[in-house]
Every structure is written in structure tokens, then in C-alpha cells.
N, C-alpha and C positions, 0 to 999 in steps of 0.2 A: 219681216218678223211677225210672230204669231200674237194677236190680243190675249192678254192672262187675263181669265176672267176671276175677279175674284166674288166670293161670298156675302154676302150681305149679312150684316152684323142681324141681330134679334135678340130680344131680351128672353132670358130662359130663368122662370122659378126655381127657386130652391125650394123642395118640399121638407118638415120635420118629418119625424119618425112618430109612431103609432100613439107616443109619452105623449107627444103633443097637438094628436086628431091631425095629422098629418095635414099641418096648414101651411102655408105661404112662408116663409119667415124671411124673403130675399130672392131679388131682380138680379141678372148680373146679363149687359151685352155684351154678344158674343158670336162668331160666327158658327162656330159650332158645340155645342152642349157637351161634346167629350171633353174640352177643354177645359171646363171643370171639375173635372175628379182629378180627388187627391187634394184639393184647395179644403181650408179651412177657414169659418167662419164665428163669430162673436154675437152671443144674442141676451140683451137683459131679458129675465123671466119675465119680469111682470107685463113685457110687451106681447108673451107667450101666452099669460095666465091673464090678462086685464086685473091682478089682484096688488095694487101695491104694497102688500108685507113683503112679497118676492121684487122688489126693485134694487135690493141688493145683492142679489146671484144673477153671476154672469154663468150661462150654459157655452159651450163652444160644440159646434159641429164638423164633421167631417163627412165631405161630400165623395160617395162611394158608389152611388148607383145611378142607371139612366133609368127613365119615368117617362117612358113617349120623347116627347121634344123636351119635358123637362130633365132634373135631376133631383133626386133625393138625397136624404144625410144621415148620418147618428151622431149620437152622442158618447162625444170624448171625453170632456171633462165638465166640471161642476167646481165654483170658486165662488168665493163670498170676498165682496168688494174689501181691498186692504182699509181706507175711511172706515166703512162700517165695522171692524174688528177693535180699529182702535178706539173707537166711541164706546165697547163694552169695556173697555180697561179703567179698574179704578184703581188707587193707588194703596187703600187699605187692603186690596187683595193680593193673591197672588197669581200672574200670569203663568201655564205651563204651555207648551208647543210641541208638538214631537210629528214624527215624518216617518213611516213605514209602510211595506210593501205585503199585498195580499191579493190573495187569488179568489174567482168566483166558481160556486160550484161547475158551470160551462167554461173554464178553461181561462174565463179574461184575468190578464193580470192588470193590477192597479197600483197608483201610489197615491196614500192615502196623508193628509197632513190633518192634526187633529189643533183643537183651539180648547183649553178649560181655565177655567175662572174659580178659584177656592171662594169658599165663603171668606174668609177670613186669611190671617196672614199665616205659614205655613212654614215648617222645618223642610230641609233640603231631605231629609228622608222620606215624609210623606209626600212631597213630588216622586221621588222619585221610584215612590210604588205606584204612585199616579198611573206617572206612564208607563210601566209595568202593567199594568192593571187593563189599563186603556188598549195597549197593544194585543193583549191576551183575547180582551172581551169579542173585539173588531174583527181580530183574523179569525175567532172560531164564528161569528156569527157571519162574514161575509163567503166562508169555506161550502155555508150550509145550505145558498141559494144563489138563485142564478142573476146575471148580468141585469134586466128587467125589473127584478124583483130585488134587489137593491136599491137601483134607482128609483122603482116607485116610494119604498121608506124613507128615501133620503130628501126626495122631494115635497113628504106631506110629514118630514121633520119624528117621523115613528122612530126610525133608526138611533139619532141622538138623543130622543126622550129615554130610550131602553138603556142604554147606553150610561145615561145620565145616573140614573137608578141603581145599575150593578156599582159603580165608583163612588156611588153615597155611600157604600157600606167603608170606602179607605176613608173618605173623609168630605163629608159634605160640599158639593160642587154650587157657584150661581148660575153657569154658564158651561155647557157642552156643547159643540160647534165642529162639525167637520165644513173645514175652513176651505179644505183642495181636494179635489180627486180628477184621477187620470189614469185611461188608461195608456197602460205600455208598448209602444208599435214596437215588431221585431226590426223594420226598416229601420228605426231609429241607432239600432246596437249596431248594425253595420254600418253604417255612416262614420262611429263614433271610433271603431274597431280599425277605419282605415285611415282614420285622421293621424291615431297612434304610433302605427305603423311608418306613417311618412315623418314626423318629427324626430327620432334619431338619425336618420338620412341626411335631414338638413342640420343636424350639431355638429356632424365630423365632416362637414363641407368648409364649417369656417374656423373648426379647427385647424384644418390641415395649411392655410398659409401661414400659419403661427410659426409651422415648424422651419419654414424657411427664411425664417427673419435672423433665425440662431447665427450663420456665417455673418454677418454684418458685426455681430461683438467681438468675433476673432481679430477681424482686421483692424478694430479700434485697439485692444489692447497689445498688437503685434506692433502697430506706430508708437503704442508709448513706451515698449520695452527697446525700440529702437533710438530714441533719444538721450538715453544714459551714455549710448556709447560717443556723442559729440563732444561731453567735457572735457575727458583726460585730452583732445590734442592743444586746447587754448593754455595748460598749463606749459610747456616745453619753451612755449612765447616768454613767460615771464619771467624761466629764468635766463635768456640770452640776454635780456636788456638787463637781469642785475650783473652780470659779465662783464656786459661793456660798461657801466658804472664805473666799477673794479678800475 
């Protein structure tokens, strides 16, 4: 038998991308550095930025490219810790939430989940020009620039201050917070497109011994239509013994 030589494990960096001077952000052993594309990773900011006002944004990366023996990443998403959302909720206000989908001038598409805090408490109609409002402002201003240049607004907070401003004219805000964003892999829609596909496959599999259970009720009520016909001969009995009576 032949010795299988194997590889010896090594730790290979994860580089960030250009947003974040392209530092360290992550060790991973391994024997080979291919082996990590396509993985994803979780990073608090303020381990990014040394700035604790970002210790409540989690950035997540995706590891996409080789760097020598190392690898590099980008940036997928941007999420604000669920704790820190609910510490801005008061109960004299009113909370609105809403979830929509937009493109950046270079093609990325995203899904955006937004966070607003009313001054004050609020009729169900001026929320819901809110988000009205909010979705209109987002999609034309994310339409207008590129993937980069979003995220830089979004991470020195320009975007939601602007943001803030145009929805003061429906009605005064405490609080504008893009809470999610992410972007939308095309892998994802195929994955999801083939799961679809297989689930009516599997309902008419267990459908189908249903249908052979049916012949088992024949035969129950063929036995109870055959016991009527037992009575009529124990009567012929009773009347011979009133005969011999006689």
C-alpha cells in the first residue's frame, strides 16, 4: 500500500476589504486556503474601527477571493444588534419597521430593513405615509450611487441623518436607523427554487396509500349486511315447540 501523504494544516488570514484598510479581521487552520471561499464570517465594528459608538453593528463578510496564501472578503451585510434596538424604544412613542428591496447604481441588489421612532404617539395613517415615505426616499437615493458609496454613508451614519430630514417634513422622527442590509446572492434563488420543486413530489407519495385503505370499508359493511339474513331461520324453531304444546 501506498503512504497518502497528507497536507499540513496552516493558519491563513482573512483580509477585509479596502472600507476597512484591508486589515486582519480573522485566522482560520486549514490545509488549503481554497477551502475557504464561499464561507462567511461575523465581525463587531468597533473591533474594525477601535471606536466604541460602533460596538453595536455587526458587519458580516464573505470570503471571495485568494491573496497569496491568504484570503480576502466583502462586505455582505450590516445589522444593528437586536438589544441595542430595543433600548431606543420608548413606550410614549411610536415604533414603525418596514423591509424592502433596492438596487445600487452598479447592479447590487439589497434588502434593506429600516427602524423609526416618532417623536410622539402617532395615528395609523401617519405611519403609514411614514413608510411610504421612507421606502420612496431609500430607493431613489440608493438607485443614485454605487455599492461603495453607500456603504461609506451608511457607516459614518450620512445616509440616515439625510434620511432623517426628508421624513421630518411627514412628521417629526427621534430616531432613523437602518437596522439590516444585505445583499441578495443569485445562488440563494436557486437553492430556494429547487427545494419548491421537490415538496409536491413528496405530498402525492403519502397521499397515495390513503387511497388503498378504501377496500377495507367494503368488506366491514358486506359482513354487517350479511347478519340480518341469520334471524328469519331461529323463528321456524318457535313455532314447532308451540305445536307440540298443542
Amino acid at each position: 500500500m501506498a503512504d497518502v501523504k497528507s497536507k499540513k494544516k496552516k493558519f491563513v488570514q482573512i483580509i477585509a476589504p479596502r472600507q476597512f484598510h484591508e486589515q486582519v479581521i480573522g485566522e482560520s487552520l486549514v490545509a488549503d486556503p481554497r477551502l475557504l471561499l464561499g464561507r462567511k464570517i461575523k465581525v463587531n465594528m468597533m473591533s474594525l474601527t477601535d471606536n466604541p459608538k460602533n460596538q453595536n453593528i455587526q458587519i458580516k463578510f464573505h470570503i471571495n477571493n485568494l491573496k497569496g496564501e491568504n484570503v480576502s472578503a466583502e462586505i455582505i451585510g450590516f445589522t444593528l444588534l437586536p438589544a441595542f434596538v430595543k433600548r431606543l424604544v420608548r413606550k410614549d412613542k411610536k415604533r414603525v419597521d418596514d423591509c424592502f428591496k433596492a438596487q445600487t447604481s452598479d447592479n447590487k441588489k439589497l434588502t434593506l430593513k429600516t427602524f423609526l421612532l416618532t417623536l410622539n404617539k402617532t395615528s395609523k395613517s401617519v405611519l403609514k405615509a411614514l413608510r411610504k415615505q421612507t421606502q420612496e426616499t431609500l430607493k431613489d437615493k440608493v438607485s443614485k450611487i454605487s455599492y461603495d458609496e453607500l456603504l461609506k454613508e451608511l457607516f459614518s451614519h450620512q445616509l440616515q441623518n439625510e434620511t432623517r430630514k426628508k421624513l421630518g417634513k411627514v412628521y417629526p422622527l427621534r430616531q432613523c436607523e437602518i437596522r439590516d442590509l444585505q445583499v441578495i446572492s443569485e445562488k440563494k434563488h436557486d437553492d430556494e427554487e429547487q427545494v419548491k420543486v421537490e415538496k409536491p413530489a413528496q405530498k402525492q407519495e403519502e397521499k397515495t396509500p390513503k387511497k388503498e385503505e378504501k377496500p377495507k370499508e367494503e368488506t366491514k359493511a358486506e359482513k354487517k349486511e350479511a347478519k340480518p339474513e341469520e334471524k328469519p331461520k331461529e323463528k321456524p324453531k318457535e313455532e314447532k315447540n308451540a305445536k307440540t304444546d298443542n
